[in-house]
C-alpha positions in Angstrom: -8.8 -17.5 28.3 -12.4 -16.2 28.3 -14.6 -18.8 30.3 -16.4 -21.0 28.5 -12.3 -21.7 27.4 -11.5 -23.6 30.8 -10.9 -27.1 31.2 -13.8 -29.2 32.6 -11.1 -30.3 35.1 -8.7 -27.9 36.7 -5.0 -29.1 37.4 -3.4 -27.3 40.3 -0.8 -25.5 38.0 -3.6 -24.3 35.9 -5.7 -22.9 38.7 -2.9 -21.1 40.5 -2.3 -19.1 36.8 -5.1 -18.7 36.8 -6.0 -17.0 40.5 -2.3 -14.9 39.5 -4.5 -13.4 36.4 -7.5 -12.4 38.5 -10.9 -12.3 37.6 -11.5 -9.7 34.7 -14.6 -8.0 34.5 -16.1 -7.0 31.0 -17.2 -2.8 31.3 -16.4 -0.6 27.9 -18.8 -3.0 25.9 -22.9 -2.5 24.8 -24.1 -5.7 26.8 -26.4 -7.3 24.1 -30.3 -7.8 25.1 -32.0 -10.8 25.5 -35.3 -12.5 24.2 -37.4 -11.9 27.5 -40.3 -10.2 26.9 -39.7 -6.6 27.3 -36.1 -7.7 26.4 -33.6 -7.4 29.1 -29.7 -7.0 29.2 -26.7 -7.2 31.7 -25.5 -3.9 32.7 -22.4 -2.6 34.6 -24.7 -2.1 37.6 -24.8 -6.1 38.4 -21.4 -6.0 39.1 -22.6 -3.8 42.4 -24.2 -4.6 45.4 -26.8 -2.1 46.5 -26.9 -1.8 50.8 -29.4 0.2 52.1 -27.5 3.0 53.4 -26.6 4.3 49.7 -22.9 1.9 49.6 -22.4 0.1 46.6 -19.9 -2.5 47.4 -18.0 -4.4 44.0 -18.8 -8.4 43.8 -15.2 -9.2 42.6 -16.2 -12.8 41.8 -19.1 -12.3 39.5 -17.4 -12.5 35.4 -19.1 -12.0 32.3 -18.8 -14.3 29.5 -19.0 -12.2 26.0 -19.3 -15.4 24.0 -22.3 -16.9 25.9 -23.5 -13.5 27.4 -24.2 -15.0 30.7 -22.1 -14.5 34.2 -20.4 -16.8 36.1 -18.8 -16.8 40.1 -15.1 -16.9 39.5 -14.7 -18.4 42.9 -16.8 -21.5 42.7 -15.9 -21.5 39.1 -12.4 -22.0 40.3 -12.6 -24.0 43.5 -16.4 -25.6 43.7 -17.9 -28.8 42.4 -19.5 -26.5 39.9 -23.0 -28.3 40.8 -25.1 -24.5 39.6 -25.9 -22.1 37.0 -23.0 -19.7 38.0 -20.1 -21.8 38.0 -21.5 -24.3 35.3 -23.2 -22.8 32.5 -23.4 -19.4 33.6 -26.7 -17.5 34.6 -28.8 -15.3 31.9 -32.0 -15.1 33.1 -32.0 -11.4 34.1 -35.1 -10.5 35.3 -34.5 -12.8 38.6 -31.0 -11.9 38.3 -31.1 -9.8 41.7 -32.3 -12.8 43.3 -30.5 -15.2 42.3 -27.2 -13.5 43.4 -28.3 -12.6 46.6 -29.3 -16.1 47.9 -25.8 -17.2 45.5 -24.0 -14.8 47.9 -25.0 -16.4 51.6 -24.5 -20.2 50.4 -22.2 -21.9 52.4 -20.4 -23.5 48.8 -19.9 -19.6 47.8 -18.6 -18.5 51.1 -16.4 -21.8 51.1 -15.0 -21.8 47.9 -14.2 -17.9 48.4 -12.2 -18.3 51.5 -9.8 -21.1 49.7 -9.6 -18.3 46.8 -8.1 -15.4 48.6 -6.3 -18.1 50.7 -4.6 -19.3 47.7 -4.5 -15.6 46.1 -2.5 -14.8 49.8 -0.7 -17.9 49.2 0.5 -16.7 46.3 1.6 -13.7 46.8 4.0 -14.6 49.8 5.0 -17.3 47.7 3.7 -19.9 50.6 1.9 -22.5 48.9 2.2 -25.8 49.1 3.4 -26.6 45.6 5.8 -23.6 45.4 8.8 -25.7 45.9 7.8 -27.5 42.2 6.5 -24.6 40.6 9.3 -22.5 41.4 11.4 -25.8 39.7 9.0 -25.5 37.0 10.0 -22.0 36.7 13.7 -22.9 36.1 13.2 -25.9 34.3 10.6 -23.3 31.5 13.4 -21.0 31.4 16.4 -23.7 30.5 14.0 -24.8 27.5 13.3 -21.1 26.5 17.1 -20.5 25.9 17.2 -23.9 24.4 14.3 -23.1 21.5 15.7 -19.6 21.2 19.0 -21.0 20.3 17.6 -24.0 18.3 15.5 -21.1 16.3 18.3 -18.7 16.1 20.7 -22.1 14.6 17.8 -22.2 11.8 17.0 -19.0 10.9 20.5 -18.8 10.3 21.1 -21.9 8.0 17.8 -20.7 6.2 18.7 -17.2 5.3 21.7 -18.4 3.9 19.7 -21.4 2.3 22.5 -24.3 3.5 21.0 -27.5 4.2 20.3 -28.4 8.2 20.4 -32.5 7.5 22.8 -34.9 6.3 22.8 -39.2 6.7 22.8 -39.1 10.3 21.2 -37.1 13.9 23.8 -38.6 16.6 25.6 -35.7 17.6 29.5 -35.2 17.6 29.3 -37.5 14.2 30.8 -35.7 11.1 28.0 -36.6 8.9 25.1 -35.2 11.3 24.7 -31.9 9.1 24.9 -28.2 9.3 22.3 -27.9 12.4 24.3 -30.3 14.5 27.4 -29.2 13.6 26.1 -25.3 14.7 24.6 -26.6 17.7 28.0 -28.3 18.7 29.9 -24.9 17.9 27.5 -23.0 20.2 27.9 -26.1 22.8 32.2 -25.0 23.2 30.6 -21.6 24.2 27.5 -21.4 25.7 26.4 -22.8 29.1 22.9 -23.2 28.0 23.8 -25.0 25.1 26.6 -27.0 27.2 24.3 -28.5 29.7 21.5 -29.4 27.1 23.7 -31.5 25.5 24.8 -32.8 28.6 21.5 -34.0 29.4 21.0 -35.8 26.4 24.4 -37.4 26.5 23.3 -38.6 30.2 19.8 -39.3 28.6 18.8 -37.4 31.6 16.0 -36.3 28.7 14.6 -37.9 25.5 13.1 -35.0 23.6 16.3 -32.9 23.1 14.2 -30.6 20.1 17.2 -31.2 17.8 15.3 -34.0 15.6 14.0 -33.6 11.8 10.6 -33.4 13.0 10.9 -30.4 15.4 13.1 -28.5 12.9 10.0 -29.3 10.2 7.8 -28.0 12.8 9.7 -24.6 14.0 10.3 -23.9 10.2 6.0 -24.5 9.7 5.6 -21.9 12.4 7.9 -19.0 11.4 6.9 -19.7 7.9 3.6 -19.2 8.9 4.3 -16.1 11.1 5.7 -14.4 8.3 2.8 -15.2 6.0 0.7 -13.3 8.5 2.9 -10.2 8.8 2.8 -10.2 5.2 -1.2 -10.8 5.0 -1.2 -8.3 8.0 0.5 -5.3 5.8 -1.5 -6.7 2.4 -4.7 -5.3 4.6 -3.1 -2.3 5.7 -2.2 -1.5 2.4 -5.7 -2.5 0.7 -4.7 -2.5 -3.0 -2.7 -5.4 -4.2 -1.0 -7.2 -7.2 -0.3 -10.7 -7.6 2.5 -11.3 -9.7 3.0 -15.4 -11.0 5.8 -17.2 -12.3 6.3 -21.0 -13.3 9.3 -23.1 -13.1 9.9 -26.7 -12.7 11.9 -27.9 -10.0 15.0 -30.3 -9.6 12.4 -33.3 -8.6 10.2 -32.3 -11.7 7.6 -30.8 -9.9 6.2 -27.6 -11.6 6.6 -24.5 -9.0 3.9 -21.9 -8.6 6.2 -18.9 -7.3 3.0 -16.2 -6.2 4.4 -12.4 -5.4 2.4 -9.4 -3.6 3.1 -6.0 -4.4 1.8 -3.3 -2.0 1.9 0.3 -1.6 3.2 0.6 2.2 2.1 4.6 3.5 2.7 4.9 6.8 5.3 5.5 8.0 6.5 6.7 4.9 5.3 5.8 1.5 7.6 2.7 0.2 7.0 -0.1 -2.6 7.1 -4.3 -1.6 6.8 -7.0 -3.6 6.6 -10.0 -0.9 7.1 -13.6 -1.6 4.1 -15.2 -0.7 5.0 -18.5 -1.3 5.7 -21.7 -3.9 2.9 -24.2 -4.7 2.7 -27.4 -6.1 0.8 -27.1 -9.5 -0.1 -29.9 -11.5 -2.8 -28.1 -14.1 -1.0 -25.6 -15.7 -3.7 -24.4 -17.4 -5.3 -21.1 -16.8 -8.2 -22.6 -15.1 -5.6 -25.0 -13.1 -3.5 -21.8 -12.0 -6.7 -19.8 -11.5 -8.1 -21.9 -8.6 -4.9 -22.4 -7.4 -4.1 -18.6 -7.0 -7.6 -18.5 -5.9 -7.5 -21.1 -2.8 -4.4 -19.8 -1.4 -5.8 -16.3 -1.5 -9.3 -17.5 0.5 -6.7 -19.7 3.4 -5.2 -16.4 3.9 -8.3 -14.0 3.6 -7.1 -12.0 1.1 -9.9 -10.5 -1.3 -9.3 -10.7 -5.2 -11.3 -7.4 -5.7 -8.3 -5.4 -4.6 -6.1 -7.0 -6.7 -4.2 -6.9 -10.3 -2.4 -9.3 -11.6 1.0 -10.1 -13.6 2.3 -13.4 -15.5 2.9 -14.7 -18.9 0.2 -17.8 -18.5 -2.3 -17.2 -21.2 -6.0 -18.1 -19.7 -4.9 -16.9 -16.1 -5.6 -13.4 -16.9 -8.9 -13.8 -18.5 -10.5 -16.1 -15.6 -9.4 -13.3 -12.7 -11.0 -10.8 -15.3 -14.5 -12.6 -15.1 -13.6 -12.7 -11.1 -12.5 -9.2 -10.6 -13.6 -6.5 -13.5 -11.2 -3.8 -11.9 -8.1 -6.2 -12.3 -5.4 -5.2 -14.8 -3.7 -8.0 -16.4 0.1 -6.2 -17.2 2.7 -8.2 -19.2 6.2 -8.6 -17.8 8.2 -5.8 -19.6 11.7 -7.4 -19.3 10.3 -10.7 -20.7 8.4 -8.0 -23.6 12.0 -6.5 -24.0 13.4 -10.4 -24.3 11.2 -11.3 -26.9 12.1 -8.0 -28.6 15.8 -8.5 -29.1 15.0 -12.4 -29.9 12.8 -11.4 -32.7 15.4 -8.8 -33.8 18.4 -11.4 -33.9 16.4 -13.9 -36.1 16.0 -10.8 -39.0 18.7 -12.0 -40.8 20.8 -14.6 -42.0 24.1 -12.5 -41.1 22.5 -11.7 -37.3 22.2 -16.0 -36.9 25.3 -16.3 -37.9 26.9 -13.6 -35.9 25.6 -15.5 -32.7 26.5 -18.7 -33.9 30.3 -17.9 -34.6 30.3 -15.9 -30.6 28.6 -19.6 -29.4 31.3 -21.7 -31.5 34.0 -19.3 -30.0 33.4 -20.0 -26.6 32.4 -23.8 -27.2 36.2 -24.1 -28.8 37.8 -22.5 -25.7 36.0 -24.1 -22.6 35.5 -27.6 -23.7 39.3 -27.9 -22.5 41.2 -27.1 -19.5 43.9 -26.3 -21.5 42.4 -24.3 -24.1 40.8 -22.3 -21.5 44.1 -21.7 -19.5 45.1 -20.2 -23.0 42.3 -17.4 -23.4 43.0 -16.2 -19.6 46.9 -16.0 -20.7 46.0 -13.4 -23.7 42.9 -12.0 -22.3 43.4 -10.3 -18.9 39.9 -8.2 -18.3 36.8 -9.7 -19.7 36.2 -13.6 -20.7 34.2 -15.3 -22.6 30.5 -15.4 -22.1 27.8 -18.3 -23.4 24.8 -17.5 -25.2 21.7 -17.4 -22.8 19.0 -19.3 -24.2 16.1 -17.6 -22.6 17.3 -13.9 -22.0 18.5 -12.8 -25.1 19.2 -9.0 -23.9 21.7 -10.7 -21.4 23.5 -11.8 -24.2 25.7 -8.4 -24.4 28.1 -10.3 -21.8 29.3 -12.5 -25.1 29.2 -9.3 -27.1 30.9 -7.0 -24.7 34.5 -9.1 -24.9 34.3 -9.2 -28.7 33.9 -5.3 -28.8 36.3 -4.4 -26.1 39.1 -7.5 -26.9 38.7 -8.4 -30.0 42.7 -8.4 -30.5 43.7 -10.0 -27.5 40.7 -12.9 -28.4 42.3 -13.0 -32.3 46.0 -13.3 -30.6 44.3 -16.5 -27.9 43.1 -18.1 -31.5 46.9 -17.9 -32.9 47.6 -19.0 -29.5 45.9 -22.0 -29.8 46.6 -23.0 -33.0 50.2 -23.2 -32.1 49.6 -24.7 -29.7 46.7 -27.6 -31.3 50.0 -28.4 -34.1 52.3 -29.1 -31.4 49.8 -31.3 -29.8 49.1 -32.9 -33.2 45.3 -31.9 -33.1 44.2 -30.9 -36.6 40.7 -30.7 -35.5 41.3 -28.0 -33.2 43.8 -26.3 -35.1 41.2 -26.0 -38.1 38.3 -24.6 -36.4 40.7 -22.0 -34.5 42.1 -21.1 -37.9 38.5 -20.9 -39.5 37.3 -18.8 -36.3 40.6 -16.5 -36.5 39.4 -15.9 -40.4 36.0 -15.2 -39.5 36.5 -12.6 -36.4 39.6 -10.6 -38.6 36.5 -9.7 -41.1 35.4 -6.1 -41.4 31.2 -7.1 -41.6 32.2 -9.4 -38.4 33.4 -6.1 -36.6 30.7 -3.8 -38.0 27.9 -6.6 -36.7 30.0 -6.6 -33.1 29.9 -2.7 -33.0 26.4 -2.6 -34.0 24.3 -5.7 -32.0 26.3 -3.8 -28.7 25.0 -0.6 -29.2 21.5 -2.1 -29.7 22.0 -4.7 -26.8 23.3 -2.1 -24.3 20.4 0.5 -24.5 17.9 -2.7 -24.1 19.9 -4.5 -21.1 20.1 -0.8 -19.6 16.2 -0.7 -19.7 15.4 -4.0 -18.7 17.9 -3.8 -15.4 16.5 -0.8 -14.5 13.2 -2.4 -14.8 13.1 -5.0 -12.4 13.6 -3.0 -9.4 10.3 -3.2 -7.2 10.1 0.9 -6.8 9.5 1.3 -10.9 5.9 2.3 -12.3 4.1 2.3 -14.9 5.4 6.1 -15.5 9.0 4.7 -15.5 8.1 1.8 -18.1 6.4 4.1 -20.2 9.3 6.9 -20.5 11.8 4.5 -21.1 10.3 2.6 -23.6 9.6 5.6 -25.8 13.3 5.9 -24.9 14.1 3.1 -26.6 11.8 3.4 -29.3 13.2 7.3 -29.9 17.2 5.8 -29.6 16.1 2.8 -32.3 14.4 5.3 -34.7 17.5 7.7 -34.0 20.1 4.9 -34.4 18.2 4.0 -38.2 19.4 6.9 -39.4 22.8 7.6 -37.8 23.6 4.0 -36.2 25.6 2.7 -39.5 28.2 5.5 -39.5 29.2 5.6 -35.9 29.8 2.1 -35.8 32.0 2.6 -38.8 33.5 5.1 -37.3 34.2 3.0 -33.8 34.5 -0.1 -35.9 37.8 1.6 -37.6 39.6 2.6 -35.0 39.9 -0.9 -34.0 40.8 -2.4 -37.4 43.4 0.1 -38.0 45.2 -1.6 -35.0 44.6 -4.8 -36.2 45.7 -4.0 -39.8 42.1 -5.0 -40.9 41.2 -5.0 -44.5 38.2 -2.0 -44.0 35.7 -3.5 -47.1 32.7 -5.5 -47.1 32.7 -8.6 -49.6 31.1 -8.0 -53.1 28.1 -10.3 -53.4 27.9 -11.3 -56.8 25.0 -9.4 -58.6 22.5 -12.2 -60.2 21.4 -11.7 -63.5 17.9 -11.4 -63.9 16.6 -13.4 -66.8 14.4 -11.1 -69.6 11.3 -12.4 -70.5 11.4 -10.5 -74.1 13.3 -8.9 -76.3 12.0 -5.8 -75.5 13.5 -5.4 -71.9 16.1 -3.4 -71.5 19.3 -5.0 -70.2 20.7 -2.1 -67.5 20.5 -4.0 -63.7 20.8 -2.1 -60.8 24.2 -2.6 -59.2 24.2 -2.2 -55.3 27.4 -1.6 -53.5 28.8 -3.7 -50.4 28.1 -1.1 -47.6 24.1 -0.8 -49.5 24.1 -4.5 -49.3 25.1 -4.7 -45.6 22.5 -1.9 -44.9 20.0 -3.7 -46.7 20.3 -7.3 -45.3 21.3 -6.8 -42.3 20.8 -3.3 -40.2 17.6 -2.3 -41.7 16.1 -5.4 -40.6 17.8 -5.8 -37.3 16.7 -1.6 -36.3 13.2 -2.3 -38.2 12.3 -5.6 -36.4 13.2 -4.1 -33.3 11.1 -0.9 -33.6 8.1 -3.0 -35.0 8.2 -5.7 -32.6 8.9 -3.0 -29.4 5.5 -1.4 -31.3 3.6 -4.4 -31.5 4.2 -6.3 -28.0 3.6 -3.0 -25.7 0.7 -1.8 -27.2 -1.0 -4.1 -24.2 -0.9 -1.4 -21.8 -2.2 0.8 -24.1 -5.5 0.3 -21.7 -3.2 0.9 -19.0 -1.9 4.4 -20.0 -5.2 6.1 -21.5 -6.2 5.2 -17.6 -3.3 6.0 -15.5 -1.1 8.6 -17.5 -3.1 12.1 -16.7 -1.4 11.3 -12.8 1.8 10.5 -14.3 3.5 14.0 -13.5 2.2 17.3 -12.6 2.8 18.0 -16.1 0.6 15.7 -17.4 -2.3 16.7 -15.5 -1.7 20.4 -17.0 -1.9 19.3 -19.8 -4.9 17.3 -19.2 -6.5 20.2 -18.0 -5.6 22.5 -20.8 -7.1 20.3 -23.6 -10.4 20.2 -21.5 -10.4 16.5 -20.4 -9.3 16.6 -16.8 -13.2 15.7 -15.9 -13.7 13.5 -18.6 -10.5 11.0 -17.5 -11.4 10.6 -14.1 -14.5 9.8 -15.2 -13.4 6.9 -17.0 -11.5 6.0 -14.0 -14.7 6.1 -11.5 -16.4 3.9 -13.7 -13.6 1.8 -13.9 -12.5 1.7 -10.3 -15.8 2.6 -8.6 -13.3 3.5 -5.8 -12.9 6.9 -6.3 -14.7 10.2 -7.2 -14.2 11.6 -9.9 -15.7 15.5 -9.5 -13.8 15.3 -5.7 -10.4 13.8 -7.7 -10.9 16.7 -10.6 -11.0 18.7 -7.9 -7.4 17.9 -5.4 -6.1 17.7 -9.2 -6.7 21.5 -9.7 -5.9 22.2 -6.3 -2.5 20.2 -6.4 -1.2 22.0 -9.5 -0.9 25.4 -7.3 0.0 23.5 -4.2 2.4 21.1 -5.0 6.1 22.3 -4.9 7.7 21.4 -8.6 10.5 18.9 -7.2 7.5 16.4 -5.7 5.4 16.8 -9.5 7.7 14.9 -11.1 6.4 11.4 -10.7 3.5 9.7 -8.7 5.4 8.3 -6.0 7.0 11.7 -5.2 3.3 12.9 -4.8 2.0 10.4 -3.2 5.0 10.5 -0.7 4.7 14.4 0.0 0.7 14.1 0.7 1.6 11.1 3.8 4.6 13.4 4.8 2.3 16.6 4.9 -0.3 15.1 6.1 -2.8 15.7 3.7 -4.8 13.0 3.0 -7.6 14.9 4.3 -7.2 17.5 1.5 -6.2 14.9 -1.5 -7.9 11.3 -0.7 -9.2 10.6 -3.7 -6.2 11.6 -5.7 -4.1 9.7 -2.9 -6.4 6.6 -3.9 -5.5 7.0 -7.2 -1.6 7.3 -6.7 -1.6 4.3 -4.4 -3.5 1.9 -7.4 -1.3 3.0 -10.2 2.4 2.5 -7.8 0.4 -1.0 -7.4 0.7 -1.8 -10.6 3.7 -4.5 -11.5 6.0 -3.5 -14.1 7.9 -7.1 -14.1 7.6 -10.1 -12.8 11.4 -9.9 -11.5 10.6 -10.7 -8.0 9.3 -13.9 -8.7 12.2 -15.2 -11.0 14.5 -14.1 -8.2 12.5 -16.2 -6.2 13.5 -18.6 -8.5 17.1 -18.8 -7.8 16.1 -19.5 -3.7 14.1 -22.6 -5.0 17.5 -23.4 -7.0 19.7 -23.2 -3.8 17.4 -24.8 -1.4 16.1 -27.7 -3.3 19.0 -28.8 -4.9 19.7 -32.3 -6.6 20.8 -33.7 -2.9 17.6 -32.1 -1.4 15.0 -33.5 -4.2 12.9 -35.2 -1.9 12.3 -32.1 0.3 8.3 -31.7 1.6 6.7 -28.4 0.0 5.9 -27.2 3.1 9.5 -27.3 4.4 10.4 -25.8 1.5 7.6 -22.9 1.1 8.7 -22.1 5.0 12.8 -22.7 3.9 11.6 -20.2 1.4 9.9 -17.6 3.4 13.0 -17.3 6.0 15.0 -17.1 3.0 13.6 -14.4 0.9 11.9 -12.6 3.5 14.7 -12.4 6.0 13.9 -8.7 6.9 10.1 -9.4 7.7 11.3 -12.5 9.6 14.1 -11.0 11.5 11.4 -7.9 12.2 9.1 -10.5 14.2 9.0 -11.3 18.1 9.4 -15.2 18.1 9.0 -15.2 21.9 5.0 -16.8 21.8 7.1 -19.9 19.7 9.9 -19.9 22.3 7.1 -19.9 25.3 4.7 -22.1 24.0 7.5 -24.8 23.0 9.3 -24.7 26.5 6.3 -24.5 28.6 4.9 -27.9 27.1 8.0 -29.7 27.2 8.4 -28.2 31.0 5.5 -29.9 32.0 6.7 -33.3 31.0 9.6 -33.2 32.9 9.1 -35.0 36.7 10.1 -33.2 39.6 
């Protein structure tokens, strides 16, 4: 520690450290002047004496203290009474400061105090002093507890990675109830001599802190939460630009759970995309301005700056607040949620789509409420099974549709199945709704809505998968969404004949009746005489067309319209850097200058004649195979090393890949919070959990830390304690 840092009174432990360490003398700094009048400062020179014959000879015991710019004798600082300026509070007064050391340097105290220095330095270095015996027990008795800790940490970080629960009822060791850390530390205990005679000890109670309680594992889990929060802060400000993705969810004790996400740009070594857990908070206000200066006070604990950010959530209010905060924030809807609401609004276009879903829900409902009934669908279906409806992501909902298209004769075989076998229990209940369900599924419009909701369902679920992976962007979100847009429009005009075509293949083999039911026409009533009495007659296949796949394909296209054109702001900014295509074209139609104009003034971190510029250069300069996207560009000017030559265009690469495309991250966070506060772990502390958390979903940040200051700091204090 600097000097100022010292204890007013020095143990004899903490004096011989601190003779080991030497006196350290300040050089490579610019020594700050003082308020003297002309203004003096300390310069490298003091540390020299001056003899007359030319010799400059080094006073090893004078220090300088940075923090109160002043300079202190280490000797008497160390060994006197401390009863004058230099060994008190230091001496500043640099105009008598040639004085003052030279009658400091014939005092008896000084010549005193350095005689019992170099006596213990010499001490010390034959290891001869009088307290080596217990300091070299010491010694041992710091390294037993260092493999203790490291053990006791390793124990955890296991459990916690793999998010099992550390307590049960009771902390007695060798008790079957005592949990998962006991029960690992036992295991380690049959093999392990460090382990072996630290249990020993407390089975002597030869000690009584054996660091195996509640409270100590509360406290290691605090401290490598916390160092992973700073590696993660620590790469956030190497990085500069980040995005905050939020989530809600309530937990198993009813407590709402703020789940807050960072997404970086990482370039050195090699340009790479992270989303980091950063954390779960208690929220009680889940308004935007409740969520807001939540987001907002975590940020400030752990210096991070909202004016690099953008953000991502589904919280209406959030976004506009960090708006009025942070103009150069983007505020980007979750896409998969977007695609979820898509399909949702697209199932509710018709009466025969709600009832398609409802019959799949009944289906499955009719088989799983019994063991038996079950044990009957795996007999006649081998492959796939039967799948719920999920009530919140509807594109998932291609797992009940997939078995219907695929096994739609071995699931109409399980329903004859089980009607035999309801009559020979007797149960007419069961036996009816099989029957009824049997009638419904052997139904060519039932096949023709199977075939068609997959075909719709697959290209979505494709899109929203490949969506949640951290390394998308916004050029990946954009493509594929046109993608699905161009497949919709496509499948409008084409769609109804390929499932048909699909559709009877499969009802050939089931001997299916290939016609749509007549609905009966309803006679319009005439209003006069006059009218004429000829009524349009529509045919079953128009009918199906008209009621249910033009509204299904329409509402989907519409709504796929409606909720993306959000980031409409997003791509007239961004989609010039999309490819090296794009910026051709850019340049061809004359507005190269005038978009990255538009994206100075919206940035203000970049300049837009230098970026028009590396733009033009890069499109005779960049090989083809890199062009394609702006990672691949942004990767090949780090690897090439020329940032030099494209910085603002690298600036502008490294905001858009910041840019969130989901919110994925922090719903996967999601199913930690599931595992780790379960219903037998509702009472769990939020900061246990946050650091449970963090060790969890960060494993590979935590494992890529040095826990060694943790280990020290933890053995050396409880060393200390122990009599010798």
């Amino acid at each position: 520690p600097t000097l100022p840092a010292w204890p007013a009174v020095l143990t004899d432990s903490v004096r011989c450290q601190i003779v080991k360490s030497g006196p350290v003398q300040v050089r490579n700094i610019v020594f700050p002047q003082n308020s003297e009048n002309p203004p003096r400062r300390f310069t490298n020179d003091n540390y020299m004496r001056s003899m007359k014959n030319g010799e400059k000879i080094l006073r090893s015991w004078m220090l300088y203290s940075m923090s109160t710019d002043s300079v202190f004798c280490f000797a008497c600082t160390v060994f006197g009474k401390r009863d004058n300026a230099l060994s008190n509070h230091g001496f500043r007064t640099w105009r008598n400061l040639a004085h003052h050391l030279k009658e400091h340097e014939y005092s008896k105290g000084h010549c005193d105090n350095m005689t019992n220095w170099h006596e213990l330095q010499r001490r010390l270095q034959t290891n001869t002093t009088i307290d080596q015996r217990q300091q070299n027990l010491m010694q041992i008795e710091i390294e037993h507890w260092k493999g203790v800790i490291r053990r006791v940490i390793a124990i955890i970080c296991h459990l916690a990675e793999r998010n099992q629960a550390l307590r049960r009822t009771t902390s007695e060791l060798y008790d079957p109830h005592n949990g998962n850390f006991l029960a690992q530390v036992e295991l380690m205990a049959q093999f392990d001599s460090v382990m072996t005679e630290h249990i020993r000890r407390i089975q002597n109670k030869e000690t009584r802190v054996h660091y195996l309680s509640g409270t100590i594992q509360n406290e290691i889990i605090a401290l490598i939460g916390n160092k992973v929060l700073e590696e993660i802060v620590r790469r956030v400000h190497r990085a500069k630009y980040y995005s905050v993705i939020m989530d809600c969810t309530p937990d198993v004790s009813h407590k709402e759970q703020l789940s807050i996400v960072l997404r970086i740009v990482n370039c050195e070594p090699s340009v790479s995309i992270a989303e980091h857990f950063f954390g779960f908070l208690d929220v009680e206000d889940t308004t935007g301005k409740g969520l807001t200066e939540v987001l907002l006070d975590h940020l400030q604990k752990h210096s991070l700056s909202l004016s690099d950010s953008n953000m991502m959530g589904h919280k209406q209010g959030v976004q506009a607040r960090n708006l009025q905060l942070n103009s150069k924030a983007f505020c980007i809807p979750c896409s998969s949620h977007t695609l979820n609401l898509v399909v949702a609004d697209a199932a509710k276009s018709s009466v025969l789509s709600i009832s398609f879903f409802g019959v799949l829900q009944r289906l499955y409902n009719l088989f799983s409420s019994s063991v038996q009934r079950w044990a009957v669908l795996k007999e006649n279906v081998k492959q796939l099974t039967l799948k719920p409806l999920s009530t919140t992501r509807w594109e998932a909902r291609i797992d009940c549709v997939k078995v219907m298209r695929y096994q739609l004769p071995e699931i109409l075989d399980a329903l004859s199945a089980l009607q035999t076998f309801a009559i020979e229990k007797g149960d007419s209940e069961t036996m009816s709704t099989a029957e009824s369900l049997h009638g419904e599924l052997k139904t060519w419009s039932f096949l023709l809505c199977t075939i068609t909701w997959y075909n719709v369902l697959y290209q979505i679920n494709h899109v929203s998968n490949l969506l949640q992976s951290p390394n998308v962007s916004m050029e990946t979100l954009r493509s594929e969404t046109e993608g699905v847009k161009d497949y919709l429009k496509d499948f409008r005009e084409n769609g109804i004949a390929s499932c048909q075509t699909d559709a009877k293949d499969i009802a050939e083999n089931l001997d299916m009746e290939m016609t749509l039911p007549e609905k009966r026409q309803r006679k319009k009533k005439r209003q006069s005489l006059y009218e004429g009495t000829e009524e349009t007659q529509s045919t079953p296949d128009e009918t199906f067309r008209r009621d249910f796949f033009l509204p299904m394909v329409d509402t989907a296209l519409r709504s796929l319209s409606d909720r993306f054109s959000r980031l409409k702001d997003v791509y007239d900014l961004y989609d010039f850097l999309f490819s090296k295509d794009n910026m051709k074209q850019t340049m061809k139609n004359g507005k190269l200058h005038e978009r990255c104009k538009k994206l100075e003034q919206t940035l203000h971190d970049i300049d837009a004649d230098d970026l028009a510029l590396e733009i033009n250069s890069s499109l005779y300069t960049f090989p083809d195979h890199v062009a394609t996207s702006p990672f691949d560009m942004l990767n090949y000017i780090y690897s090439e090393k020329l940032l030099d030559l494209y910085s603002n265009l690298s600036i502008a690469l490294r905001l858009l890949l910041t840019l969130p495309v989901t919110v994925a991250s922090g719903e996967r966070s999601f199913s930690a919070l599931k595992l780790i506060k379960n219903y037998m772990r509702s009472t769990m502390g939020q900061e246990r959990l946050t650091g449970l958390a963090l060790m969890s979903i960060e494993r590979d940040v935590r494992r890529s830390l040095d826990m060694e200051d943790i280990v020290i700091a933890f053995a050396e204090d409880k060393a200390r304690k122990q009599q010798f």
